[in-house]
C-alpha positions in Angstrom: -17.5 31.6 31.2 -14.5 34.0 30.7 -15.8 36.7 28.5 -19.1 36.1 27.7 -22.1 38.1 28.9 -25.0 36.9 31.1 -28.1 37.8 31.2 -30.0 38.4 34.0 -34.0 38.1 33.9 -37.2 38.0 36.3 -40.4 37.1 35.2 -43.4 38.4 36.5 -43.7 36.1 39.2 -40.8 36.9 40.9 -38.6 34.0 39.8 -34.9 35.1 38.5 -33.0 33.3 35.8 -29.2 34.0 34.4 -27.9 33.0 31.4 -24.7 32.3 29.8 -23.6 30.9 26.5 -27.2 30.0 25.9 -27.2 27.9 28.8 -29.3 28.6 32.5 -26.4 29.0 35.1 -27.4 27.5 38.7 -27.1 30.1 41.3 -28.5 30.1 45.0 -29.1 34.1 46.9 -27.4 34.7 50.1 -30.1 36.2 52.8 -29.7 39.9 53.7 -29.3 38.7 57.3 -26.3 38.0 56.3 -24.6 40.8 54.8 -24.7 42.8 57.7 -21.3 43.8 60.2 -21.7 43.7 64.0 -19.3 46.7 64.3 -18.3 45.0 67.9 -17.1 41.8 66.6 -14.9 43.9 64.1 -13.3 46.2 66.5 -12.7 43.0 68.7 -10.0 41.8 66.3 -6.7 42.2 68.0 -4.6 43.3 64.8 -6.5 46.1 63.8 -5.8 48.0 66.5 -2.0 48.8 65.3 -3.3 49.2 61.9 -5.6 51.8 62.4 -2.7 53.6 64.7 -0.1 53.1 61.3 -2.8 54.4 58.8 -3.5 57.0 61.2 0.4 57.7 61.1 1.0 57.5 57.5 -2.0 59.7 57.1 -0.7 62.5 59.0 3.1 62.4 58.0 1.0 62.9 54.5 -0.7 65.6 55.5 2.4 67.3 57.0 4.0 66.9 54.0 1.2 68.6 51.8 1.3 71.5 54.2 4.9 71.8 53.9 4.5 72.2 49.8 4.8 75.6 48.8 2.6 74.7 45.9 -0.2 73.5 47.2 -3.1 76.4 47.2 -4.1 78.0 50.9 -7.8 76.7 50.0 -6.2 73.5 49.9 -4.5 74.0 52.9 -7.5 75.3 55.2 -9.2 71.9 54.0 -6.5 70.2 55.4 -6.3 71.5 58.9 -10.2 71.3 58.8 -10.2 67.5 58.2 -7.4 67.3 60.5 -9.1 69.0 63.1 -12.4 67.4 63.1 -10.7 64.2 63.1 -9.1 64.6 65.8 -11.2 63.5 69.2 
């Protein structure tokens, strides 16, 4: 199905058909219940402790490093410190 287009209708009654190629592709949906993120069971995840902490670090060795620049603008600057200091808790 690699480069072809498919079509995606409902008719009035609510039922949903896709196409492809002419042909009616067989799909199931996925309940909404579903989609959703406990933020608790996420945070529980022993790894992403130390991620966050090494984005947090590159993040701020980036910032650092903007400040330094003599090119950036002051307005750029000020947003910096801004974020910087809201971020922190």
């Amino acid at each position: 199905m690699r480069r072809t287009t498919a079509l995606v209708s409902e008719a009035a009654d609510g039922t949903v058909t896709i196409r492809g190629n002419g042909r009616v592709l067989a799909y199931r949906l996925h309940p909404r219940d579903h989609a959703r993120l406990v933020p608790g069971v996420v945070v529980e995840h022993k790894h992403l402790d130390g991620v966050f902490a090494w984005i947090e670090a590159q993040q701020h060795d980036r910032d650092a490093a903007r400040l330094a620049n003599p090119k950036v603008t002051h307005r750029a600057k000020k947003r910096l410190r801004a974020a910087a200091s809201s971020a922190d808790p």
